[in-house]
N, C-alpha and C positions, 0 to 999 in steps of 0.2 A: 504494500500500500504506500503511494505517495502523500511524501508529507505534504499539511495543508498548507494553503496559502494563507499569506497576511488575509485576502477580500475575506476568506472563508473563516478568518480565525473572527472577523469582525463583525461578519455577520452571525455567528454563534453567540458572540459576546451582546449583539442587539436580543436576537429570542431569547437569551436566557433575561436579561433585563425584561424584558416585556412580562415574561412569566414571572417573575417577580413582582413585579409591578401588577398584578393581575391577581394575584395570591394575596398580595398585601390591601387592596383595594377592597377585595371580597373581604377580608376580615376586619380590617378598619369601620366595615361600613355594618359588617355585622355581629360585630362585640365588642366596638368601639374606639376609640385612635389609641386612648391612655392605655387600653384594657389587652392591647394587641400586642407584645412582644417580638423584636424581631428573631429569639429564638424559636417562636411560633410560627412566625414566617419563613425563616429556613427550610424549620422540620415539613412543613406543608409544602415548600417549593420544592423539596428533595436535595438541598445541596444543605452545605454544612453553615453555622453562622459564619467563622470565617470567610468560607467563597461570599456571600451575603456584601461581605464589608471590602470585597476587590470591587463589589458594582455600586455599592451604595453606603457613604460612609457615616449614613446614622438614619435609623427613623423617620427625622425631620426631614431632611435627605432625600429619603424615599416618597411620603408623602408627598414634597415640593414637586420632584418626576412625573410624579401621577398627572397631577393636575396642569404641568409644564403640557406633557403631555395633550390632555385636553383640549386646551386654551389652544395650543398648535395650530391642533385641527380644527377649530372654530376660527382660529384667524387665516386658515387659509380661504377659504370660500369669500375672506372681506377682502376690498379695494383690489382688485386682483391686479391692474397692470401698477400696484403699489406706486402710485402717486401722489397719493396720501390726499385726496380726491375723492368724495365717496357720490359714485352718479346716482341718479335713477334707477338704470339698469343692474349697476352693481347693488344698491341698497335692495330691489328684488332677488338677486341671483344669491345675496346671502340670507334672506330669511326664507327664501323654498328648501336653500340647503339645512339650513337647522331645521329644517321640517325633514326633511330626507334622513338626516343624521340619526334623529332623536328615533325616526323607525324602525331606522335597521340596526340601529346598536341600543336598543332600549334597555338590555340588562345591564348593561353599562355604566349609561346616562343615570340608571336608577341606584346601582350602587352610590354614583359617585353624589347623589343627590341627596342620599343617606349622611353620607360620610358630613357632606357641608351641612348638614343641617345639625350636626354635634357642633354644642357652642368650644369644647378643648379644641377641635378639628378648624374651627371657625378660626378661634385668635389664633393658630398657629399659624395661619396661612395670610392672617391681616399683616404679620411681622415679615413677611416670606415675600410678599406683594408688593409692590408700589400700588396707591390708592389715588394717585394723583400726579402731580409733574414732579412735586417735592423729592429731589435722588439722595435727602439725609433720611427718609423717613424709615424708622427703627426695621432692623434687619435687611433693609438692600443690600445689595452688593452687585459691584461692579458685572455687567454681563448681567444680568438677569434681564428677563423679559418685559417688557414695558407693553406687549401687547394689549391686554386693558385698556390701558391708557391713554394708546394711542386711538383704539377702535371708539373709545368712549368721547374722544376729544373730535373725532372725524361724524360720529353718529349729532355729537350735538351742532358742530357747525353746518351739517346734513339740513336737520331741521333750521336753525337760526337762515339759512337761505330760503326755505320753504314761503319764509315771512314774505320774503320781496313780490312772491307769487300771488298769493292770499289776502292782504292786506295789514290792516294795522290793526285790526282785534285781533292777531292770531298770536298766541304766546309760547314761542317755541321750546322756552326752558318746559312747562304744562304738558306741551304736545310728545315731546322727549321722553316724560316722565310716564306719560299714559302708554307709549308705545313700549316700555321696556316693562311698564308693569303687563299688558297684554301679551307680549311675546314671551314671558315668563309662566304667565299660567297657561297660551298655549303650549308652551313644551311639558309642564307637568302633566296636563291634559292627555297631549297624546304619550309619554310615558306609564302613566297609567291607564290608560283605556286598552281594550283589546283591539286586535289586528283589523279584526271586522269593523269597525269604528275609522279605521283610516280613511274612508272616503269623505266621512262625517269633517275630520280633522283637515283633510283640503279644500272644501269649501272655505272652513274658517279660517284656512292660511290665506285663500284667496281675497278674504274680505278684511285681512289684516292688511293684505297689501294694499288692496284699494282705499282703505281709511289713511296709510301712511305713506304714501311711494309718493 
């Protein structure tokens, strides 16, 4: 047998991460962040704590991944030719996709919607986060991901343009708030509801977009 290659040794080192990340998320979310040990998560992932802490070098660590993670894949579907521009068309193309997402990966979405609804789970990741432009706010660090932030700072100038459209009763900081409060319980919505219910769940993406596009 030929020895591996570096692509292949890297891509072994990605699935074993993922499965970790995957073992750790399932139990975070169902016995809780404090309550979950990462010698629980070894013996579950099949390797030893040791190998554990060549991928991931604490709890915190790991949690952060998870939802790095995430956040990823939710900012990819935003501002696609990233010019920090959020159009029309792109403001549609990423909320059908969070409709798409929350379908086909709902055990997912539901674990992880577990895990963030633990208030230890919560501050961990307020400190973990940027919440704002502020890059002193407690636990940044250099490189991390600012997606948030960015997406949240593009969504509001999104709307604040809306205004020029609509006139001068229209209040965009208002309109902002009512759109992420709607987009949030459609995803819970269609995470819990059953599959048969998806047609139910397009329509009401439809008429989210036509209330906000």
């Amino acid at each position: 047998m030929s020895p591996r290659t570096p692509q292949q040794f890297k891509e072994m080192r990605v699935e074993k991460m993922a499965l970790i990340m995957d073992v750790a998320l399932e139990y975070f979310a169902g016995k809780g962040y404090f309550n979950t040990s990462i010698d629980h998560i070894a013996r579950h992932a099949g390797i030893s704590k040791g190998l554990l802490y060549n991928y991931f070098e604490s709890k915190e660590a790991l949690l952060k991944a998870i939802v790095h993670r995430s956040v990823n894949e939710i900012f990819s579907f935003f501002d696609l030719n990233r010019d920090g521009y959020l159009s029309e068309d792109e403001f549609e193309y990423f909320v059908r996709q969070i409709g798409t997402v929350m379908k086909k990966k709902r055990s997912f979405w539901r674990l992880l919607m577990q895990l963030l609804m633990q208030n230890e789970a919560r501050e961990q990741l307020l400190k973990m986060f940027p919440v704002s432009d502020n890059m002193t706010h407690p636990g940044h660090q250099p490189g991390d991901s600012l997606y948030p932030v960015k997406m949240f700072n593009m969504v509001k100038e999104y709307f604040t343009r809306k205004k020029k459209r609509t006139g001068s009763k229209y209040d965009p900081d208002n309109e902002m708030s009512m759109f992420m409060i709607t987009l949030k319980g459609f995803a819970m919505t269609t995470l819990y509801s059953d599959e048969e219910n998806d047609s139910d769940n397009e329509k009401i993406l439809n008429r989210i977009i036509e209330l906000y596009k």
